[in-house]
C-alpha positions as CSV (number, residue, x, y, z in Angstrom):
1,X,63.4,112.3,89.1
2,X,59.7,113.1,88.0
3,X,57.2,110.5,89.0
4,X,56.1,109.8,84.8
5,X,60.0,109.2,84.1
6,X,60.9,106.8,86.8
7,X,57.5,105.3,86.1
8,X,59.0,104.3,82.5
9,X,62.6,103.4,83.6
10,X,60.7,101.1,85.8
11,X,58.5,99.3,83.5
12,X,61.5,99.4,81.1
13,X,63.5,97.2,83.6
14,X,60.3,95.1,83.6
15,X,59.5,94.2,80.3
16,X,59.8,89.8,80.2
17,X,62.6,89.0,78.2
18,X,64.4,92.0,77.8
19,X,68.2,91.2,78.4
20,X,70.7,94.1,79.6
21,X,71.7,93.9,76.1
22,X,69.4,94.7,74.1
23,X,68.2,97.0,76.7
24,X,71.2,99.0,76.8
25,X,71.1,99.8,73.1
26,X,67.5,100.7,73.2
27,X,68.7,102.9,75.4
28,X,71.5,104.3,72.9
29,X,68.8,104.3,70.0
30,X,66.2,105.6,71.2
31,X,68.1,107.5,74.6
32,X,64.9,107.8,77.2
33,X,62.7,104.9,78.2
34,X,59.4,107.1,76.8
35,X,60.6,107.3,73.3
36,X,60.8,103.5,73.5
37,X,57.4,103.0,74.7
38,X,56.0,105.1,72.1
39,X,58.4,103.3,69.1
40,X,56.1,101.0,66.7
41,X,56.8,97.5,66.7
42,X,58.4,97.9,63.5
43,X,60.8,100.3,64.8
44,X,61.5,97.9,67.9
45,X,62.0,94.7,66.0
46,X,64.7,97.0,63.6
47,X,66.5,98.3,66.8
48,X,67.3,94.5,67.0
49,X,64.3,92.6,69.2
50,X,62.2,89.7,69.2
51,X,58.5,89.6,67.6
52,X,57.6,88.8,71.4
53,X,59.9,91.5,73.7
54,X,58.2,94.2,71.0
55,X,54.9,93.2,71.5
56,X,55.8,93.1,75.0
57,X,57.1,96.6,74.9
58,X,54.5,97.9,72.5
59,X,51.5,96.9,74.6
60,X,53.0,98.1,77.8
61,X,52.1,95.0,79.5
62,X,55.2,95.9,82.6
63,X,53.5,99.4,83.6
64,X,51.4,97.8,86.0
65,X,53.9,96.3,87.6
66,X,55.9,99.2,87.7
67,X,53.3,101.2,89.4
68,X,53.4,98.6,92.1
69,X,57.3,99.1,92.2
70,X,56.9,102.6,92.3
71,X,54.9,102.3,95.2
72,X,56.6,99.6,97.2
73,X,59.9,102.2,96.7
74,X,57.9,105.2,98.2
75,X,57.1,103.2,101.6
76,X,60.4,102.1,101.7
77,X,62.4,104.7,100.4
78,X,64.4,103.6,97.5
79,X,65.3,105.2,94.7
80,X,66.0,104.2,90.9
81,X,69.2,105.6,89.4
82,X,69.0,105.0,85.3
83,X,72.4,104.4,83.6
84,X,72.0,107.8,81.8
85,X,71.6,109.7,85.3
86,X,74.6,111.5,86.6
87,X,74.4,109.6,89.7
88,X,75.3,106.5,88.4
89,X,78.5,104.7,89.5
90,X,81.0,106.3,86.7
91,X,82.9,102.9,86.7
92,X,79.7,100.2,86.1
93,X,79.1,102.5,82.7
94,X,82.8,101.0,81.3
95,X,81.5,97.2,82.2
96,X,80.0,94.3,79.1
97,X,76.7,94.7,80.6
98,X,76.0,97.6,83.0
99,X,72.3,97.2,84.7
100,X,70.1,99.2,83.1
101,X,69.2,100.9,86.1
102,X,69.9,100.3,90.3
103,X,67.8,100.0,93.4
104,X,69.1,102.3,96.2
105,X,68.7,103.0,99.5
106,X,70.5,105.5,101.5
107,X,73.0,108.2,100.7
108,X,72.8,108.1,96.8
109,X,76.1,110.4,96.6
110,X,78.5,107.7,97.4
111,X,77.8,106.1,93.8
112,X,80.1,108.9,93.0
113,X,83.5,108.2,95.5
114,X,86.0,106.0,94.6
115,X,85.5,102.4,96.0
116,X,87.4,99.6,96.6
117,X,85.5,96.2,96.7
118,X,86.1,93.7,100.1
119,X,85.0,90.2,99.5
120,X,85.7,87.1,101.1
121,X,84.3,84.0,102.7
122,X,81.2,83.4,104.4
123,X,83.0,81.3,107.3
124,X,86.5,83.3,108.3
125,X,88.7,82.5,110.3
126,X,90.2,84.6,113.1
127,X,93.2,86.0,110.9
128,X,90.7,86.7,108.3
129,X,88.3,88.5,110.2
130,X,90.9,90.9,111.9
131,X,92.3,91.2,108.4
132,X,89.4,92.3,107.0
133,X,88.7,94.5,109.3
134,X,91.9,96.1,109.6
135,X,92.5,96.8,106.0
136,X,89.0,98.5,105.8
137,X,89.5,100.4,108.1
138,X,92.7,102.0,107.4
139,X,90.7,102.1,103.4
140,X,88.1,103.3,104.6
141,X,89.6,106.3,106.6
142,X,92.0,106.8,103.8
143,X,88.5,108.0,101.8
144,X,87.7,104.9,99.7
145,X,84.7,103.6,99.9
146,X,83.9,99.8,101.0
147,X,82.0,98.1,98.5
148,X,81.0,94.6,99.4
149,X,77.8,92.1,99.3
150,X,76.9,92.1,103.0
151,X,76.9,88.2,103.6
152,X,78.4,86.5,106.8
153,X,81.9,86.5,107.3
154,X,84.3,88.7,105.6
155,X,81.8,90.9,104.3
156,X,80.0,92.0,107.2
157,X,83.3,92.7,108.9
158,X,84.3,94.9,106.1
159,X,81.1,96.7,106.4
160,X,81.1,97.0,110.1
161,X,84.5,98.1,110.0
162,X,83.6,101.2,107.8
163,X,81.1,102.2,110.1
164,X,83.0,101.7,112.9
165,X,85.8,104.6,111.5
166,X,83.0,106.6,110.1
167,X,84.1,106.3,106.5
168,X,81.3,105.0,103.5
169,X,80.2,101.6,102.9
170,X,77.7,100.3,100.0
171,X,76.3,97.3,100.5
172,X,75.5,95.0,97.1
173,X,72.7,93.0,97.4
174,X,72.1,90.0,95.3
175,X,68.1,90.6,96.4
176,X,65.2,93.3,96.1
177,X,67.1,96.5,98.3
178,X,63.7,95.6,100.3
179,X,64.7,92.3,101.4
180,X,67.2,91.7,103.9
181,X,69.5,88.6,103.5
182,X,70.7,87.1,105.7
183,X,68.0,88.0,108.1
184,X,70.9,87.9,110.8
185,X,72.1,91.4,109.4
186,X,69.2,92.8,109.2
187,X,70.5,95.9,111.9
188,X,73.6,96.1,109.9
189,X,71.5,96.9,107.1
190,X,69.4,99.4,108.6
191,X,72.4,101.1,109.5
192,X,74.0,101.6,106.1
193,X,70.5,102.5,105.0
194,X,71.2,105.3,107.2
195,X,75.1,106.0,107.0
196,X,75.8,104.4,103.6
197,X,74.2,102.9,100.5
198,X,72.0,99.6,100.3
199,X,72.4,98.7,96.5
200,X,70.9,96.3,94.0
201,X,69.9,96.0,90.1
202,X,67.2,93.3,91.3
203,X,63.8,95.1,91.8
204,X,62.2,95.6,95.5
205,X,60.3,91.9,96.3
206,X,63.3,89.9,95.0
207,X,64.3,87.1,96.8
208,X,67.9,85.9,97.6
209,X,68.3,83.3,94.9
210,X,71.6,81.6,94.8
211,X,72.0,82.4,91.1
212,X,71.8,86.2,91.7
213,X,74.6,86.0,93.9
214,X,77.4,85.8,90.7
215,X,75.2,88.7,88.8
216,X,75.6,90.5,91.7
217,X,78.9,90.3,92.3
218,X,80.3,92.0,88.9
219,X,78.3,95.2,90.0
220,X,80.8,95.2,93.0
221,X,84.1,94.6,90.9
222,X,82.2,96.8,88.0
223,X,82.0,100.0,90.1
224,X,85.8,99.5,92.1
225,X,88.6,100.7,91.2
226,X,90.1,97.2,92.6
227,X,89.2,94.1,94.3
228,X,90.7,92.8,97.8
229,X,89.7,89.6,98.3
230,X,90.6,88.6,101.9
231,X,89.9,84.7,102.3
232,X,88.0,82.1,100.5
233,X,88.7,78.4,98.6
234,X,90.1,78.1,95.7
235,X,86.6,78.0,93.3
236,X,84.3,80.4,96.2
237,X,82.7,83.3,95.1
238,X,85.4,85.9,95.8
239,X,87.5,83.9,93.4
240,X,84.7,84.7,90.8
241,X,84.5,88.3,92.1
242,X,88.6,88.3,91.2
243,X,88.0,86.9,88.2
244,X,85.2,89.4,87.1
245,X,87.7,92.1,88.1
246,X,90.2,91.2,85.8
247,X,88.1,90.9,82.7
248,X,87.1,94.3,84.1
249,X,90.0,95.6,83.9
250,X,90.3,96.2,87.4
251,X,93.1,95.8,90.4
252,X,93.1,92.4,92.1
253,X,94.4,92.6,95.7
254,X,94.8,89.5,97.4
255,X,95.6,88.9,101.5
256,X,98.0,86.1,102.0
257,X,96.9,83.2,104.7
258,X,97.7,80.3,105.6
259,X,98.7,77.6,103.5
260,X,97.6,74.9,105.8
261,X,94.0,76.4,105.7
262,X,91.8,75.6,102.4
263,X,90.1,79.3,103.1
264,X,93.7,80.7,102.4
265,X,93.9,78.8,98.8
266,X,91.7,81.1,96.8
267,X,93.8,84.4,97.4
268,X,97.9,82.5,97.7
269,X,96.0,81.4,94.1
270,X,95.7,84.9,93.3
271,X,99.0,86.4,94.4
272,X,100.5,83.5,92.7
273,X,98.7,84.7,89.1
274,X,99.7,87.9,89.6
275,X,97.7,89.7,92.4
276,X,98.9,92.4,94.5
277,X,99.7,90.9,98.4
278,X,98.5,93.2,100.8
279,X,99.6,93.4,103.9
280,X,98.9,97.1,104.9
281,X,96.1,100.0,103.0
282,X,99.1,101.5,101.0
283,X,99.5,98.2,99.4
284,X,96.6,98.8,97.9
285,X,97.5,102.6,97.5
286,X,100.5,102.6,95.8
287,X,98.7,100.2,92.4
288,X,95.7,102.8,92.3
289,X,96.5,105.8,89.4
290,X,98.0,109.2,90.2
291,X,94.5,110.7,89.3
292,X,92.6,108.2,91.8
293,X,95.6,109.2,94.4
294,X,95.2,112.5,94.2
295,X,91.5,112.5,94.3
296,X,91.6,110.3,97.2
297,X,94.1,112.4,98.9
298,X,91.4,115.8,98.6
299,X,88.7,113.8,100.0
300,X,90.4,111.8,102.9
301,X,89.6,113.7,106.5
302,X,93.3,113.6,107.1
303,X,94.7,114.0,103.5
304,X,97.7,112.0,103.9
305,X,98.5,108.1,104.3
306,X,99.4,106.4,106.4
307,X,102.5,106.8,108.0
308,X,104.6,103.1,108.3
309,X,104.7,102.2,112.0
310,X,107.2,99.7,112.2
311,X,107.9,96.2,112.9
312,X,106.3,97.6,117.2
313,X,102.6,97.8,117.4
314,X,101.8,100.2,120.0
315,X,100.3,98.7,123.1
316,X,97.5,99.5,125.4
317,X,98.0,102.2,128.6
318,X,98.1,99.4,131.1
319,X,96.5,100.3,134.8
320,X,98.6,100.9,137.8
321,X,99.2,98.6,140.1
322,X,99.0,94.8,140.3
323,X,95.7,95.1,138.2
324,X,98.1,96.6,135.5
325,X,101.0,93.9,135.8
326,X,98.0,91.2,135.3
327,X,96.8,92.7,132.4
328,X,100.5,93.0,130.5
329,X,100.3,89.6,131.2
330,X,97.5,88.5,129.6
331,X,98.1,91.2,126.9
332,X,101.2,89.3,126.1
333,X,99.3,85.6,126.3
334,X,97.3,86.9,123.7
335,X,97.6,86.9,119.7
336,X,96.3,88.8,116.9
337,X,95.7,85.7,114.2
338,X,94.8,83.3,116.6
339,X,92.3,83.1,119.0
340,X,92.7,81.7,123.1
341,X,90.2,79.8,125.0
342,X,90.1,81.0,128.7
343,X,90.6,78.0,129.9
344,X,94.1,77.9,127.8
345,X,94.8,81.6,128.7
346,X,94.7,80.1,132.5
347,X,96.3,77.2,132.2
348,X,99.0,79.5,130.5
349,X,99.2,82.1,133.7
350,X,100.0,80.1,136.1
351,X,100.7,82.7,138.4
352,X,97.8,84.8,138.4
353,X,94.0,83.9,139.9
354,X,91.5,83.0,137.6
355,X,89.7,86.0,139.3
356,X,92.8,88.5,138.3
357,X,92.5,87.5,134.4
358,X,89.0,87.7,134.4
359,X,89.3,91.5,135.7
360,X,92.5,92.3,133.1
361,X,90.8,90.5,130.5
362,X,87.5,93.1,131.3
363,X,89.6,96.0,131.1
364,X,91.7,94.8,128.2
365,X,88.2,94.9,126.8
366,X,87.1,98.3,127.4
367,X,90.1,100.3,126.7
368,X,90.0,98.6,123.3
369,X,92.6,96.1,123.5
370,X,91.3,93.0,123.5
371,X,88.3,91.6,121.9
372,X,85.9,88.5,123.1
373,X,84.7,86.1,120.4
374,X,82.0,83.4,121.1
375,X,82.7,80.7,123.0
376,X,84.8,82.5,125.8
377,X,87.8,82.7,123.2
378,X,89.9,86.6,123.1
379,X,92.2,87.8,120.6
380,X,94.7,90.9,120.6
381,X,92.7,93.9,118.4
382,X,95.3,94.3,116.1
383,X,96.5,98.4,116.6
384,X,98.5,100.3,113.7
């Protein structure tokens, strides 16, 4: 985009008290952000605006700012993508009010795949976690992209996941594209900066203000083809994700948990209304359209799905030896949903040295079998 034109999509998006609204019919009217600038006040006022937002426009009060924007996106290498631009998300067009324009950072191309938004909550449990990551996985190798909003929990999981299997992520910020929140992810970021999409309607300099977390969150449901919500309580903010989706028009997806656990209340809620229960990627699959399917198909590495596995999980290639018959042990000790402590994984072997588990729980580790959490705790990486 020429320097002059994203100079006046810029100060468009800056203009004080311009609502997406009235800025999105501006934008039919008058159809480029120049021949705004250059309509009279009388004009302006006619297309439906305030005394004040024309003046505002007519005076061109926002270019400074914009020029400081502009500059602030050079050193850090954003990007604006305008809702008339044939990189914008196909999808966010169809919503009540698209962003007049986006903050990115990263591979701009992936505005143009088919996504699938992961959200959840910000304090999993185990189940949830290996859910999530599971699911986005297999999604993400499939060739839909993972669309979330990069807080703790669920969606950095689903994120990490993505990247993991090489397969696209965009990550939804509810900040300036500039401003990493929480700092905690602040690698995870650079990352998808460099392998994905870092994403936002909020200009660069934005902080992370709780209210622009909701805004925020119809841009990931806007631009999906469905939402999966993994875990959260019954009012949390993948609830109002879900919720955004379906006045969308969108697919809700829902993982079933616990009903003993409050974090599995928001998505039993959802199944309940009428949300799809996933339990596997072509769950998800089989409610997307023939179109979507087919386009999915042509741009998936392997171009097929999934094939079922069975009620079996395939296990690891144990060692020889008594190394190996320690390990199938603690294999075995071990679950998927839940984690162990060590010291519960020896009381539980009562056979075998705490030395012996220690070495099968290291190898378990590095074939790929077993994973450690904090706190000394392990859980079975759940295989297809």
């Amino acid at each position: 985009m020429p320097a002059e034109e994203q100079l006046h999509w810029l100060a468009l998006k800056l203009v004080p008290g311009l609502g997406l609204r009235h800025a999105n019919r501006l934008i039919e009217r008058f159809r480029t952000p120049q021949a705004i600038f250059r309509a009279s006040r009388s004009e302006l006022t006619a297309a439906g605006l305030s005394q004040s937002v024309a003046q505002s426009i007519a005076s061109g009060c926002a270019f400074e700012e914009a020029a400081e924007q502009q500059e602030a996106m050079l050193k850090c290498g954003a990007e604006i993508v305008p809702i008339t631009g044939s990189d914008y998300p196909p999808l966010l067009r169809e919503i009540f009010d698209p962003p007049i324009a986006l903050f990115a950072r990263g591979r701009i191309e992936l505005l143009q795949t088919l996504m699938i938004g992961v959200v959840g909550t910000r304090r999993p449990t185990t189940y949830g976690t290996v859910a999530a990551e599971r699911l986005s996985t297999d999604l993400a190798t499939l060739g839909l992209t993972i669309a979330s909003g990069m807080a703790r929990g669920i969606d950095t999981s689903a994120h990490r996941a993505a990247l993991d299997c090489q397969g696209n992520t965009i990550a939804v910020f509810g900040c300036g594209v500039d401003t990493i929140y929480p700092a905690e992810n602040r690698k995870l970021a650079a990352v998808i900066a460099e392998k994905g999409l870092l994403l936002s309607e909020f200009p660069l300099g934005t902080p992370a203000y709780p209210q622009n977390f909701p805004v925020r969150n119809r841009i990931i449901s806007g631009m999906s083809v469905g939402i999966l919500v993994v875990e959260g309580a019954q009012y949390s903010g993948s609830s109002i994700t879900a919720r955004l989706a379906l006045d969308q028009n969108r697919e809700v997806f829902a993982v079933p948990g616990n009903i003993t656990n409050k974090m599995s209340w928001g998505p039993n809620l959802l199944i309940k209304q009428g949300a799809k229960l996933v339990q596997e990627a072509e769950d998800v699959m089989v409610e997307l359209s023939p179109d979507n399917r087919l386009r999915i198909a042509g741009q998936s590495r392997n171009g097929v799905l999934f094939e079922a596995s069975g009620d079996a999980e395939p296990g690891p290639a144990f060692p020889d030896g008594p190394l190996g018959q320690t390990c199938r042990a603690v294999f075995g000790a071990l679950k998927v949903d839940a984690a162990t402590g060590l010291e519960d994984l020896l009381e539980s072997l009562e056979t075998c040295s705490s030395t012996e588990v220690i070495a099968a729980l290291f190898e378990l580790e590095m074939t790929g079998a077993v994973r450690q959490l904090p706190g000394k705790n392990f859980v079975r990486v759940w295989n297809r």
